[in-house]
C-alpha positions in Angstrom: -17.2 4.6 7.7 -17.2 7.0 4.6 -15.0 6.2 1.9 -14.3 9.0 -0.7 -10.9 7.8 -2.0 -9.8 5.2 -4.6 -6.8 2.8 -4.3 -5.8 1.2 -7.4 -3.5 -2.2 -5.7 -0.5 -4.1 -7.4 1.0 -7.0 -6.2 4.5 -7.9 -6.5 6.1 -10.7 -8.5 9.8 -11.4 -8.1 11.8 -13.5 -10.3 15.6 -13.9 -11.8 15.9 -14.1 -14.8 19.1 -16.3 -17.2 21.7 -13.9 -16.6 20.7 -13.6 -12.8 18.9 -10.3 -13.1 15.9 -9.3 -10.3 13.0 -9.0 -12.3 10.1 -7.2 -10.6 6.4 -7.3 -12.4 3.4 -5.9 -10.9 0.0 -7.6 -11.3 -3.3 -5.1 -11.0 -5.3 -6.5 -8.2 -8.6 -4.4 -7.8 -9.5 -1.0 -6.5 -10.1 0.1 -3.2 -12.7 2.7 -1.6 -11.2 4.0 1.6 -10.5 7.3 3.6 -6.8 9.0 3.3 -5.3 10.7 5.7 -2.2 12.7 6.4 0.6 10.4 8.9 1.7 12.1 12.0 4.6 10.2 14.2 1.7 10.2 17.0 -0.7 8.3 14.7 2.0 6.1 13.9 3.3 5.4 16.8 -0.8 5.0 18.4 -2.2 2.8 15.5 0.8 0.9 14.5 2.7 0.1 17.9 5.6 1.1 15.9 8.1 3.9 14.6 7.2 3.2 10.6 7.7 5.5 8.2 4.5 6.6 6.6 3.4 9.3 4.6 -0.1 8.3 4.4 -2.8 6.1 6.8 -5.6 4.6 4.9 -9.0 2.9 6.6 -10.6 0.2 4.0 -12.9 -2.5 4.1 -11.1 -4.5 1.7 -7.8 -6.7 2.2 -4.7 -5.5 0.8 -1.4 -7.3 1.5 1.6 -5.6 3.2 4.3 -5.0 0.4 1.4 -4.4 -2.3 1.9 -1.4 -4.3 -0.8 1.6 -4.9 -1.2 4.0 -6.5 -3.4 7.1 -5.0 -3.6 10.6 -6.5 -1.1 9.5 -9.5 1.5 8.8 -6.7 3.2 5.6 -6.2 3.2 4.2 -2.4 3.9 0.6 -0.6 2.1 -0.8 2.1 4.0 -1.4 4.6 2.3 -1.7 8.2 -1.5 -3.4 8.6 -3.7 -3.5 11.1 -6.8 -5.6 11.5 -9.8 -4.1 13.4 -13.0 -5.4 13.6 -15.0 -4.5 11.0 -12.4 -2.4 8.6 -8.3 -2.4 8.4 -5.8 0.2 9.0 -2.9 0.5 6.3 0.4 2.4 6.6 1.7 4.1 3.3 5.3 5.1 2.4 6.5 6.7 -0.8 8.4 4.6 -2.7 9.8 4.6 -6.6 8.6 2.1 -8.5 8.5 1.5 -12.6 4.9 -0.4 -13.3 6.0 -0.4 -16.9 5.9 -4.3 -16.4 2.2 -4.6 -15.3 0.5 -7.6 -16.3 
């Protein structure tokens, strides 16, 4: 397959802090190569089994965990569907909003 896209992957870490507070920090993981395409409800519904919401569908070699965060094209998305295949994986992408001012 021909990768010409780069996903740079965050996991992340929950916690509470002493006055009970979520804290959320993100942790850079490594960079993927993979192809980037547009998310139809069709595509969805065909590679996923499932009515997701998704604004992008990624094919990649590499592992990423659902929930991890990326970042493609300066934009901020979650991973939030996965599919294995046999020699690659299929990944679901919705927008979300995060701050990765805590980024260790």
């Amino acid at each position: 397959m021909f990768y010409e896209f780069i996903l740079d992957v965050y996991s992340l870490n929950q916690g509470v802090n002493e006055i009970g507070e979520i804290i959320k920090n993100f942790t850079y993981r490594n960079r993927v190569l993979c192809d980037v395409q547009p998310s139809s409800a069709n595509l969805v519904e065909k590679t996923f089994g499932e009515d997701i919401e998704s604004t992008y569908t990624v094919w990649a070699d590499d592992d990423i965990d659902l929930g991890a965060i990326v970042i493609f094209q300066g934009k901020v998305f979650e991973v939030n569907a996965k599919v294995d295949w046999v020699d690659y994986k299929i990944y679901s992408l919705k927008s979300c909003e995060v701050d990765l001012k805590n980024v260790n």
